[in-house]
C-alpha positions as CSV (number, residue, x, y, z in Angstrom):
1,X,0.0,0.0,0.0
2,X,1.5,3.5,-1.3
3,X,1.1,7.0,-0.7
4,X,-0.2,8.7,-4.0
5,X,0.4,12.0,-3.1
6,X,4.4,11.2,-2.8
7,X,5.5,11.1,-6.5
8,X,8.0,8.5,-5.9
9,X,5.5,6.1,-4.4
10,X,3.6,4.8,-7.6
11,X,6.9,3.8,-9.1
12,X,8.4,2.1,-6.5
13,X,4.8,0.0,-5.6
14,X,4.9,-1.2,-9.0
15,X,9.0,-2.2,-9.1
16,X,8.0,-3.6,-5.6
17,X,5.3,-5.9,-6.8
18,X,7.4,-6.8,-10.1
19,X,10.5,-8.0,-7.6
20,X,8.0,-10.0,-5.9
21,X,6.9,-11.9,-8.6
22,X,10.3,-13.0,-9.2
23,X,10.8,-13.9,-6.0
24,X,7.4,-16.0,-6.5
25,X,5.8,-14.3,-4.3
26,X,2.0,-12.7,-5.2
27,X,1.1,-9.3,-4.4
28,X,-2.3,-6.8,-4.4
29,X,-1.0,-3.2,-4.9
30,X,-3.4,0.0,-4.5
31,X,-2.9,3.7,-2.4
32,X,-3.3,3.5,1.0
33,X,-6.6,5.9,0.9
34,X,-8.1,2.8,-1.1
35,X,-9.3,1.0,1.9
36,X,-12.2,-0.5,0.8
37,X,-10.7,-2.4,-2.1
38,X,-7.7,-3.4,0.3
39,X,-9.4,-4.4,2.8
40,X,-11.0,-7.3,0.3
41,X,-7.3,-8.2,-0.2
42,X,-6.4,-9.0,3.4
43,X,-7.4,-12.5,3.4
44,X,-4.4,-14.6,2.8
45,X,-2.0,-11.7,3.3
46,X,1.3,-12.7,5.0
47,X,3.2,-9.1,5.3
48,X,1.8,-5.2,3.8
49,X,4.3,-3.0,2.2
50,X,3.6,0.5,3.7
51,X,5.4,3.3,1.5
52,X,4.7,6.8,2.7
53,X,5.5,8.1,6.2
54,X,4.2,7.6,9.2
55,X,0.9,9.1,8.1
56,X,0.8,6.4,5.8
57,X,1.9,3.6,8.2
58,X,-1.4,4.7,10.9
59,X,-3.4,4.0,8.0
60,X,-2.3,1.0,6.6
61,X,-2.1,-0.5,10.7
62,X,-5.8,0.0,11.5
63,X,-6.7,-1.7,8.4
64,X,-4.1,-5.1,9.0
65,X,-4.5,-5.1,12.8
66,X,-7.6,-7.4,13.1
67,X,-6.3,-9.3,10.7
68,X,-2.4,-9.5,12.6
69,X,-1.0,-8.7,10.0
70,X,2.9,-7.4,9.9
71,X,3.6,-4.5,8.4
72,X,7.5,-3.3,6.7
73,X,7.4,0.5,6.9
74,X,9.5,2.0,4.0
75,X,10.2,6.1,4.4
76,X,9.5,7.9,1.5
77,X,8.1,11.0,4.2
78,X,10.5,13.1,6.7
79,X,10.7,11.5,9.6
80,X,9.5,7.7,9.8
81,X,9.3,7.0,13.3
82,X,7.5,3.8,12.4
83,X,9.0,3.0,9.3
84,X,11.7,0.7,9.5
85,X,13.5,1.5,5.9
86,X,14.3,3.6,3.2
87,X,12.7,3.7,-0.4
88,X,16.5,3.6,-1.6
89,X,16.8,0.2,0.5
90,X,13.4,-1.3,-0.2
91,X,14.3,-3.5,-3.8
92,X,17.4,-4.8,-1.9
93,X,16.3,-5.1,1.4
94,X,12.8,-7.0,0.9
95,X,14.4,-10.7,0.1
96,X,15.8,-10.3,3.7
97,X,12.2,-10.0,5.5
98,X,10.8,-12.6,3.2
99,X,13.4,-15.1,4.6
100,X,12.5,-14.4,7.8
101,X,15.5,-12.5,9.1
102,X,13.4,-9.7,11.2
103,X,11.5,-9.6,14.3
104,X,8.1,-8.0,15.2
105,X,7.7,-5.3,17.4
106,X,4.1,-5.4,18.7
107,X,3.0,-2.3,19.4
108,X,-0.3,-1.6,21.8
109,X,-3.5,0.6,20.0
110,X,-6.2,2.1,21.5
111,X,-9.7,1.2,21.2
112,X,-12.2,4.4,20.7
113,X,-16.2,4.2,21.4
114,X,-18.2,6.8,20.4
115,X,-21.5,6.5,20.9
116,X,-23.0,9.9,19.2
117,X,-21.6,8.2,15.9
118,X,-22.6,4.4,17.0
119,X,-18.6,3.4,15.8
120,X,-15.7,1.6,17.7
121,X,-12.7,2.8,16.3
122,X,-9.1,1.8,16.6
123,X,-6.0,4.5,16.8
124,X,-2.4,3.6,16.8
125,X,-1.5,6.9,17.6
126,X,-4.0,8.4,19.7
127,X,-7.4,9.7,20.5
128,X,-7.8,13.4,21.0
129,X,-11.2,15.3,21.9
130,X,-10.6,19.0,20.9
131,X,-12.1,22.4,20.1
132,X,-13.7,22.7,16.8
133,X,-12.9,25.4,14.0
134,X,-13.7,28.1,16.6
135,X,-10.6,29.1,18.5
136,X,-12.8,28.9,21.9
137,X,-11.9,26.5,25.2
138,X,-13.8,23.9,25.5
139,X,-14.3,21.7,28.9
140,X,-13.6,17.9,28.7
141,X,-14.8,16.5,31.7
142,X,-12.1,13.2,32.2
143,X,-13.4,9.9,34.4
144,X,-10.9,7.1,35.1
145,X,-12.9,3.8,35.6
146,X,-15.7,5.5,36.4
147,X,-14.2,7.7,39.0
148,X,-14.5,11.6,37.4
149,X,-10.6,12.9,37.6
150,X,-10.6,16.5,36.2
151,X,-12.3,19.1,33.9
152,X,-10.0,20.2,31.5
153,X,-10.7,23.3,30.6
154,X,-8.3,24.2,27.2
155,X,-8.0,23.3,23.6
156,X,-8.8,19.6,24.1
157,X,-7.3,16.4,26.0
158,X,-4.8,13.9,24.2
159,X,-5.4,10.2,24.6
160,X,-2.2,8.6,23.5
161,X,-0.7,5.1,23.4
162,X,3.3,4.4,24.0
163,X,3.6,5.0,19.6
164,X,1.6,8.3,20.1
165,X,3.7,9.9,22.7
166,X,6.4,11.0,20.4
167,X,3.8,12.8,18.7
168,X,0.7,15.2,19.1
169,X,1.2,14.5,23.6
170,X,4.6,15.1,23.1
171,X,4.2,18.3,22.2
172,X,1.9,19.2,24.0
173,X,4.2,18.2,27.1
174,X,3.5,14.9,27.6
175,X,6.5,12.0,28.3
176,X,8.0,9.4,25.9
177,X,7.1,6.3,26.8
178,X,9.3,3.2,25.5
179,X,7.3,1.8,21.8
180,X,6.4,-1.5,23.8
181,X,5.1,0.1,26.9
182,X,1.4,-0.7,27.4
183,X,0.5,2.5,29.0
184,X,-2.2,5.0,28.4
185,X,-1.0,9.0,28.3
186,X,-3.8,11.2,29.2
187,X,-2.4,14.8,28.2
188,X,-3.9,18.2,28.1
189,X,-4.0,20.6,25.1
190,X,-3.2,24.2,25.8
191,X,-4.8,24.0,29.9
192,X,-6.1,27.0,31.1
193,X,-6.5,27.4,35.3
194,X,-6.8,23.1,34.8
195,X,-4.8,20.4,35.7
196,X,-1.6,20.9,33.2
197,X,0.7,17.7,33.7
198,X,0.1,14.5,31.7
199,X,-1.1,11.3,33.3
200,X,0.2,7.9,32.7
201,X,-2.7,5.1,33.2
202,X,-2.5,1.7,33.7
203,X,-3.1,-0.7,30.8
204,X,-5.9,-1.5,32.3
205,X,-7.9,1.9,32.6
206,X,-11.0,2.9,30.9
207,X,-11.3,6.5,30.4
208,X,-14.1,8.5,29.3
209,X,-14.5,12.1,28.2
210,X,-17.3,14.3,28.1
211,X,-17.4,17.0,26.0
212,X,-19.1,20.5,28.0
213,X,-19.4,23.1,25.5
214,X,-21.5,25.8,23.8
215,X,-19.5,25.9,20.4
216,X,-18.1,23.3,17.9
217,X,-16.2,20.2,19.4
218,X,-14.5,17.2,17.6
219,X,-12.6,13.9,18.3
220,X,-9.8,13.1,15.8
221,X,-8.6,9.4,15.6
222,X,-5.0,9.0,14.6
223,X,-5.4,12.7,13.2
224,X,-6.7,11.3,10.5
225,X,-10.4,10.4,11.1
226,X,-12.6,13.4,12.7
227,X,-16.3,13.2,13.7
228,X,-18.1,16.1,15.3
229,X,-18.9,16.4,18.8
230,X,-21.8,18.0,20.8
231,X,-22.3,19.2,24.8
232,X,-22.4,16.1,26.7
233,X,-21.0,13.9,24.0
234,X,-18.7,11.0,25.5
235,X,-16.1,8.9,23.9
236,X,-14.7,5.9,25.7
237,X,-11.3,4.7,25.2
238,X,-9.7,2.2,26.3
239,X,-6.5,-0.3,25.2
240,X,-7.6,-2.1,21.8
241,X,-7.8,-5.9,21.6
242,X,-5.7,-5.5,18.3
243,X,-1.9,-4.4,18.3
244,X,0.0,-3.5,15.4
245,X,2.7,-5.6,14.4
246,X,6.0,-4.0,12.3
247,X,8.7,-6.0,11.1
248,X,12.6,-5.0,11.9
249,X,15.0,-5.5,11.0
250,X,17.3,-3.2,13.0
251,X,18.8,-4.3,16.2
252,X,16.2,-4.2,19.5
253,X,18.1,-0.7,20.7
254,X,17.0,0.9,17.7
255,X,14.6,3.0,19.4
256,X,17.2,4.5,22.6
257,X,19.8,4.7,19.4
258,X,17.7,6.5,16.8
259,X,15.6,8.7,19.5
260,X,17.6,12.3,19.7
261,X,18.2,11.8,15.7
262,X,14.5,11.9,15.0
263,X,13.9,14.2,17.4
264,X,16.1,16.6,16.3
265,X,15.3,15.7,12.2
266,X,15.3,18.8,9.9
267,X,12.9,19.4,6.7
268,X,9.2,19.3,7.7
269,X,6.5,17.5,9.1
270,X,5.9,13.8,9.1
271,X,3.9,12.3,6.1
272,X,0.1,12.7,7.6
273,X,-2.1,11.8,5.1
């Protein structure tokens, strides 16, 4: 599955899929926006090609994760934190994770009820309940298994798993948690006279937020889906029954090794569509 909106991406699906006919091995190709058709494909499927970024990758891992499927991340964005190699690498490099010489790291997703919408989502990344098109606070009441723990009164509240706390909660001051951690990060957006520090929950919590609001509010999954929300909306998330599964093929320290240089990357944003 390919990002169409990188111009390399086509190409390289297509030389991709060629190699792997040689190899004898059969392969469905179409842009990661085509769920639909893809998701017809899945049956069968041993490993999905992600080419994009890391917007790519959060697409292509809520379509294989009920399926446990493994995913190879190849970097055509900026950044790539989930991405294990480069497009440049990808033609040589794929015989190696066909014979087996990777590993999975299973990563933990977050399951997302909303019942305004009557949909069960699941996020990779992370959940977040936020102000609408208006720039206006909104309050997010916050309950931990069932016991009410704050109003938030700001921009919003960040659900995030141990994958989405390099991202959106990170900057909005939350911690890095380690990729395998099972944790859930409960950070605010922009607090205002609220609690300001981010919570770690236990694998275990349910939490539940209630939108309290006079304007437009939202909830974003992944940063990629968005559904509006009303005054005393909830959403209800909790630690998804599915976990994404990427192959590596870099040694288990990649993450403490590679941290600072992604961090510290130049030249944009990471791919997000």
């Amino acid at each position: 599955m390919f990002n169409a909106n990188i111009a390399a991406a086509p190409g390289l699906a297509q030389s991709l899929a060629e190699k792997l006919q040689q190899l004898g091995v059969s392969a469905w190709l179409y842009p990661a926006a085509d769920e639909v058709r893809a998701t017809k494909e899945l049956a069968g499927t041993e490993m999905i090609l992600s080419l994009g970024g890391d917007g790519t990758m959060l697409r292509v891992a809520r379509l294989a994760a009920p399926e446990a499927i493994p995913i190879l991340g190849i970097n055509l964005g900026n950044l790539g934190f989930a991405t294990e190699i480069s497009g440049g690498e990808a033609l040589t490099r794929i015989s190696s994770f066909l014979a087996g010489e990777s590993w999975t790291d299973e990563r933990a997703m977050l399951q997302a009820e909303l019942p305004s919408h009557s949909r069960v989502i699941h996020a990779l990344n992370d959940v977040v309940v936020g102000r609408g098109s208006i720039v206006r606070v909104i309050r997010v009441k916050a309950s931990v298994d069932g016991q009410p723990v704050t109003t938030y009164k700001g921009d919003g509240v960040i659900v995030a798993t141990a994958t989405g706390s390099t991202g959106y909660s990170l900057s909005s001051g939350g911690p890095i948690l380690f990729p395998n951690a099972q944790e859930i990060l409960l950070t605010p957006i922009a607090p205002h006279l609220s609690l300001a520090t981010s919570l770690v929950l236990s694998p275990q919590s349910v939490v539940e937020l209630e939108v309290q609001t006079a304007h437009e509010a939202r909830v974003s999954i992944d940063g990629q889906l968005e559904f509006p929300l009303h005054s005393g909306d909830t959403v209800r998330i909790r630690r998804s029954p599915y976990t994404t599964r990427l192959l590596r093929i870099q040694p288990r320290s990649f993450f403490h090794e590679t941290l600072l240089q992604r961090l510290s990357a130049k030249g944009g944003s990471t791919d997000e569509s």
